[in-house]
C-alpha angles and dihedrals in degrees: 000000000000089000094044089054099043091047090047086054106045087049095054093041085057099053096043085060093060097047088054094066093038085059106050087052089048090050096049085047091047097041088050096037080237085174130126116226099196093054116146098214137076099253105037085051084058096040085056095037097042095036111042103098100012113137103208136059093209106118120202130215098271095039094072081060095044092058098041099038109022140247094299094057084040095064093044087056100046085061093052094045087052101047089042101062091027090061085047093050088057097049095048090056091051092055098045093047102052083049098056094045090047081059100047095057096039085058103032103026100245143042121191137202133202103242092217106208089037096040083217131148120242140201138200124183093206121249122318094170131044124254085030108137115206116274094359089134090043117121102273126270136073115324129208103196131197088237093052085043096057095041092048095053091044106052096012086082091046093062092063087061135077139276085245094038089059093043096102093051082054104061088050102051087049089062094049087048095059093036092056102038082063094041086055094045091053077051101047097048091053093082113018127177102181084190093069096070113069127202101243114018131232086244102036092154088058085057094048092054092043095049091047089046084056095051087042095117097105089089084058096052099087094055098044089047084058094057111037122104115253099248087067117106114222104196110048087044093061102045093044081051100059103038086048090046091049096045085055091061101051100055091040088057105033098044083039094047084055099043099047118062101212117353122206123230089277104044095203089074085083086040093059101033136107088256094066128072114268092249090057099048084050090056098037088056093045084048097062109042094034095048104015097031095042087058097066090064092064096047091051086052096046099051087053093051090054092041095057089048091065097049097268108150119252097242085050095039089061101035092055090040101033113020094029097076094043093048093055107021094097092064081088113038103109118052136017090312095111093054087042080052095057098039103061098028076058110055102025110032106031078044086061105044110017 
């Protein structure tokens, strides 16, 4: 596993890179209109066609594509792009419901859920086991739970906004980030059974697709690199981001693999349960909607951005980004159909595209 995660970095670190210098060419070609519009080839007929009157040098994910490989392989990758952020939105609101509602029970005893065919009422008394998932046990049909409610009045909202607009929410969230990753390893060294973690799993490939879903952020490289100041570099960001980032990893699953007996698919779900100190079920709850949650927000921007590069109408452009994950995200809710989520998402559609 620790293989698996440091060559996955350092991969995507790699390409990011690329794409770093692609870009900065695209953007001065797009900025001067440098295009030929009697070129013979696919990609030189888009560049002259896409970008003659355009009024901006920023350059979107699909866009590289677009001018290297022509309208046809644009589009491609604009569907892929989509489906791609849009499965790990999903995924990401799952988590960080079933998080929330693990915490409100936890701290107030219940959390309940509107059972939608049936228009009952119910409840859940939070984990008393390890490994246990919110509502599992609930009378079957779609569920509408307290925890995916408040997420969803709380960042909904924020993914109507900007990349500048939701800066501030990120630099908190990256704070937090650094504060409670250090707060769950002092928990996780409190009670350690090295014999619990084994050297291969018994579901490697759903660590494969988790490892690569959690590297996915070459697809995101083209839209930060629009909006970061100059003085930034790009490079060695990008690179301290992703060993840190592995290294990270790494402590967080392997301390956590010895101190739970037996995790569940989310594995704030332990964070957040009855079984864990109060301290920790409050930062296992902020955890998940200030790092995982507030990430939901930028995907939803970022498909946007690349939907409306393609021609995509604003109002479209926001119901399919913004609105779309949050429409269809609590499908999956009950059940294993987050880490199926992840898995495949993983290993079929950031392979694709990332």
């Amino acid at each position: 596993c620790v293989l698996c995660i440091l060559g996955v970095a350092a991969v995507s670190a790699a390409v990011a890179c690329a794409l770093t210098d692609a870009h900065a060419s695209l953007r001065k070609e797009k900025a001067t209109h440098a295009t030929n519009p009697t070129s013979r080839t696919r990609a030189g007929r888009w560049r002259a066609r896409s970008w003659k009157e355009v009024q901006t040098d920023s350059v979107e994910f699909s866009e590289m594509f677009g001018a290297a490989y022509g309208g046809t392989i644009f589009r491609g990758t604009q569907l892929l792009y989509f489906l791609n952020l849009f499965s790990q939105n999903v995924a990401a609101i799952v988590t960080t419901a079933q998080a929330t509602d693990s915490m409100i029970a936890a701290l107030f005893g219940d959390s309940y859920a509107l059972n939608v065919p049936h228009f009952t009422i119910e409840t859940w008394e939070g984990c008393k086991r390890e490994g246990c998932v919110p509502f599992r046990l609930a009378a079957p049909g779609l569920l509408l739970t307290a925890g995916y409610a408040f997420c969803f009045l709380t960042l909904g909202p924020l993914g109507f906004f900007t990349l500048q607009e939701n800066m501030l929410a990120q630099k908190i969230s990256f704070v937090l980030l650094v504060a409670l990753t250090l707060q769950f390893l002092a928990y996780f060294v409190t009670s350690p059974t090295p014999s619990r973690v084994a050297l291969v799993g018994p579901r490697p490939w759903d660590v494969v697709g988790v490892v690569i879903f959690n590297f996915a952020f070459c697809v995101t490289v083209p839209a930060w690199l629009n909006e970061k100041v100059p003085q930034v570099n790009a490079k060695k960001t990008i690179w301290a981001a992703c060993l840190s980032s592995a290294v990270a990893y790494c402590l967080v699953g392997w301390l956590g693999g010895v101190a739970i007996a037996r995790a569940s698919d989310n594995v704030l779900d332990e964070l957040t349960s009855s079984l864990a100190p109060t301290s920790v079920r409050l930062g296992g709850g902020i955890f998940a909607f200030a790092i995982i949650g507030l990430g939901v927000p930028v995907y939803c921007v970022l498909m946007r951005y690349n939907l409306r590069a393609g021609g995509l109408s604003e109002f479209w452009s926001h119901i399919l980004a913004g609105a779309g994950p949050w429409a269809v995200s609590w499908l999956v809710y009950r059940g294993h159909g987050i880490l199926e989520v992840l898995s495949w998402s993983g290993l079929i559609l950031n392979a694709a595209i990332d």
